[in-house]
Every structure is written in structure tokens, then in C-alpha cells.
Backbone as JSON, one array per atom type, in Angstrom:
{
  "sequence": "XXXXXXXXXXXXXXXXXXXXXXXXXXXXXXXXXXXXXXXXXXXXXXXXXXXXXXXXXXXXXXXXXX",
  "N": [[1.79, -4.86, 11.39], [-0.75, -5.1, 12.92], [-3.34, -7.47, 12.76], [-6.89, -7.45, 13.31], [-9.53, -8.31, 12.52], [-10.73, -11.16, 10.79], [-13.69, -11.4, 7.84], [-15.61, -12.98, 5.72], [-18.48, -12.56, 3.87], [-20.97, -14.58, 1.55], [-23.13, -13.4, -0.72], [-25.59, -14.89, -2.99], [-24.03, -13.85, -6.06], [-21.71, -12.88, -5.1], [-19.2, -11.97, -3.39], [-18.44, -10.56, -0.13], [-15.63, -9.29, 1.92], [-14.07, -8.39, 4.56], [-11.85, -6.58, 6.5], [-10.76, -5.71, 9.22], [-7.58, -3.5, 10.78], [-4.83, -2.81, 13.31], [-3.0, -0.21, 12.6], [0.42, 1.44, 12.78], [1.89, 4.38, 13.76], [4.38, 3.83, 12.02], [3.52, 2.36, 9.76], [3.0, 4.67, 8.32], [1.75, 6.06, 5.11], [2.47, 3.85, 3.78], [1.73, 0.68, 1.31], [-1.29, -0.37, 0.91], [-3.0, -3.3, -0.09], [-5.22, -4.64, -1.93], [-6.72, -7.77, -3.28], [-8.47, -9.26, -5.65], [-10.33, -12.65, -6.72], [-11.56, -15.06, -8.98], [-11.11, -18.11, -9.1], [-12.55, -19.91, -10.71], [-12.42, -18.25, -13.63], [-10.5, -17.44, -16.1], [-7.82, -14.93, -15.7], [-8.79, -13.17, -13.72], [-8.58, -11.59, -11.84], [-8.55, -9.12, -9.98], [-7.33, -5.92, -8.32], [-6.94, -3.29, -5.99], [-4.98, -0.58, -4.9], [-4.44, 1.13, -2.02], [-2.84, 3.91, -0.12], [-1.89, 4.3, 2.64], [-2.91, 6.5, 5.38], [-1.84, 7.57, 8.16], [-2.92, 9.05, 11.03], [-2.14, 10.01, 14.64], [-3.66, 10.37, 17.39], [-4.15, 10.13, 19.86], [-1.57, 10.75, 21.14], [-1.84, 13.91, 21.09], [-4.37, 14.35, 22.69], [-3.57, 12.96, 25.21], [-1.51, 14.8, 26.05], [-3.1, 17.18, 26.42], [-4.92, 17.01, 28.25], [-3.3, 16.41, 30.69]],
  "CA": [[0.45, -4.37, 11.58], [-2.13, -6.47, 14.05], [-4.92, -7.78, 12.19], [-7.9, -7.74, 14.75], [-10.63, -9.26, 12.58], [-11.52, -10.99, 9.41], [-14.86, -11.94, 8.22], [-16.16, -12.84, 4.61], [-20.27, -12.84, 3.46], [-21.65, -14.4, 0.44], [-24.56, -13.95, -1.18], [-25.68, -14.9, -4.31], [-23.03, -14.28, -6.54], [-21.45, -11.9, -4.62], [-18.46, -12.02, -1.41], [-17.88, -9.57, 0.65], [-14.87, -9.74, 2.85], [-13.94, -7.29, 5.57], [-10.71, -6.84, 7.19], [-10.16, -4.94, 10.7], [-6.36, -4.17, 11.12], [-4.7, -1.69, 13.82], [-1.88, 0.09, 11.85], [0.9, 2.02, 14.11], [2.49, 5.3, 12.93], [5.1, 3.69, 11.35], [2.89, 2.43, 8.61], [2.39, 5.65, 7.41], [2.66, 6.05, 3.51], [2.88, 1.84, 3.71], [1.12, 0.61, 0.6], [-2.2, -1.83, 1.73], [-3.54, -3.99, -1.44], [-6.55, -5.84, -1.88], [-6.56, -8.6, -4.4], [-9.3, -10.68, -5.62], [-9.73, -13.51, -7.92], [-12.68, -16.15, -9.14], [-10.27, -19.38, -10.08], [-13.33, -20.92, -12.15], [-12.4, -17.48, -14.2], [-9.22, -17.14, -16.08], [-7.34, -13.58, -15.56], [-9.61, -12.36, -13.24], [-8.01, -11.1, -10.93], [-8.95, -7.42, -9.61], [-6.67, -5.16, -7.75], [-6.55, -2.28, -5.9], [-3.96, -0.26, -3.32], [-4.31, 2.55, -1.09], [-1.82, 4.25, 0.53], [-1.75, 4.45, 4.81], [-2.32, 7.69, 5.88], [-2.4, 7.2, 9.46], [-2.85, 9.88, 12.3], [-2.78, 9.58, 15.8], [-4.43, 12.0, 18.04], [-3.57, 9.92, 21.53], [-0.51, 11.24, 22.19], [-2.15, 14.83, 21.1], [-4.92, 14.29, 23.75], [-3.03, 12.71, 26.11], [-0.71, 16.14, 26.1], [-3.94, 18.3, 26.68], [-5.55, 16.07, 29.95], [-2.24, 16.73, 32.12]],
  "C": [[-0.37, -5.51, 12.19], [-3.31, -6.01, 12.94], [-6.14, -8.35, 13.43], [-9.01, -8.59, 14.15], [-10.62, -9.49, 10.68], [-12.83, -11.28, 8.97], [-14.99, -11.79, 6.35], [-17.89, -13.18, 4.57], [-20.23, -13.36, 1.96], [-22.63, -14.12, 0.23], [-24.71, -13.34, -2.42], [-24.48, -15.14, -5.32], [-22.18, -13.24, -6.37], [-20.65, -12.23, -3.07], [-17.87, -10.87, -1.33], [-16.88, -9.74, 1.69], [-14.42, -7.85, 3.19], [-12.68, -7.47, 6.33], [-10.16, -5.92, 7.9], [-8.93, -4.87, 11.3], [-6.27, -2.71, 11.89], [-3.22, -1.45, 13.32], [-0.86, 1.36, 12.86], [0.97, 3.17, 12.68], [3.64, 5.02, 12.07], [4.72, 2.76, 10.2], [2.56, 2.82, 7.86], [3.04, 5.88, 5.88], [3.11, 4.59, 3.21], [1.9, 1.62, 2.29], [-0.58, -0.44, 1.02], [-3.09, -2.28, 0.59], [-4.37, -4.51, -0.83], [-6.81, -6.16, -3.1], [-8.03, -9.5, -4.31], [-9.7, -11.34, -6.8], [-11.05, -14.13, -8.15], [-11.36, -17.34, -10.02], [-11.14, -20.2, -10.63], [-13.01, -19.58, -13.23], [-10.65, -17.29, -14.77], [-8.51, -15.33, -16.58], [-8.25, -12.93, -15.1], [-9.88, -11.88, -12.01], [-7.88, -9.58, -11.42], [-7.93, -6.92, -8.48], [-6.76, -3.69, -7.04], [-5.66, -1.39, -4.49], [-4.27, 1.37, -3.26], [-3.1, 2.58, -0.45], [-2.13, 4.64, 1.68], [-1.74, 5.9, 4.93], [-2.46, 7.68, 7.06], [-1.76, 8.6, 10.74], [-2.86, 9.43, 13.47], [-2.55, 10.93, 16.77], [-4.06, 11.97, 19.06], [-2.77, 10.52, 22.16], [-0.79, 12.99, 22.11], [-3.26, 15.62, 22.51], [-4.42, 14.06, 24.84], [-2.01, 14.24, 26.37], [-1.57, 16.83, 26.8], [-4.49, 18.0, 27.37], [-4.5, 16.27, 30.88], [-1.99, 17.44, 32.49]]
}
């Protein structure tokens, strides 16, 4: 999977991180986690996973333009 962008914000006591990836069709049903932690904190580490459902329409459009 191409990762196109990352980018984290703080503020306060508060980060936001953002992560722009382009996933093919053969990712589909792939698992994609996101973990996060405070190491001044012990066991505090948060979790959670989605599962890929990924469509693609291109080659649907591309069919119906020719």
C-alpha cells in the first residue's frame, strides 16, 4: 500500500495524526490498525482496526466512456 502523506497536530494535550494511504484492490478485507501510546503513561496503549473495504469504480467508468 503507498502511503502518500503523513502529518501529526498537537495541541494542548491533545495529537492528532493523519495518515493519507492509496490502497489497491488487493487490499481488500486487509486489516489497517491504529495504535497509540503516551510512554510517560504505563499500559496506555489504545487500539483500534478496521477492515479495507475498497472499491474501484475506474475500471467501471473507464468501460462506460468507450
Amino acid at each position: 500500500m503507498m502511503f502518500l502523506e503523513h502529518s501529526d497536530t498537537v495541541q494542548d494535550n491533545s495529537t492528532t495524526s493523519v495518515l493519507r494511504l492509496l490502497p489497491k484492490m488487493q487490499h481488500n478485507g486487509s486489516p489497517l490498525t491504529c495504535r497509540a501510546h503516551n510512554p510517560k503513561l504505563a499500559d496506555s496503549q489504545l487500539e483500534d482496526t478496521r477492515t479495507l473495504n475498497i472499491t474501484c469504480g475506474w475500471a467501471f467508468l473507464a468501460s462506460i466512456c468507450r
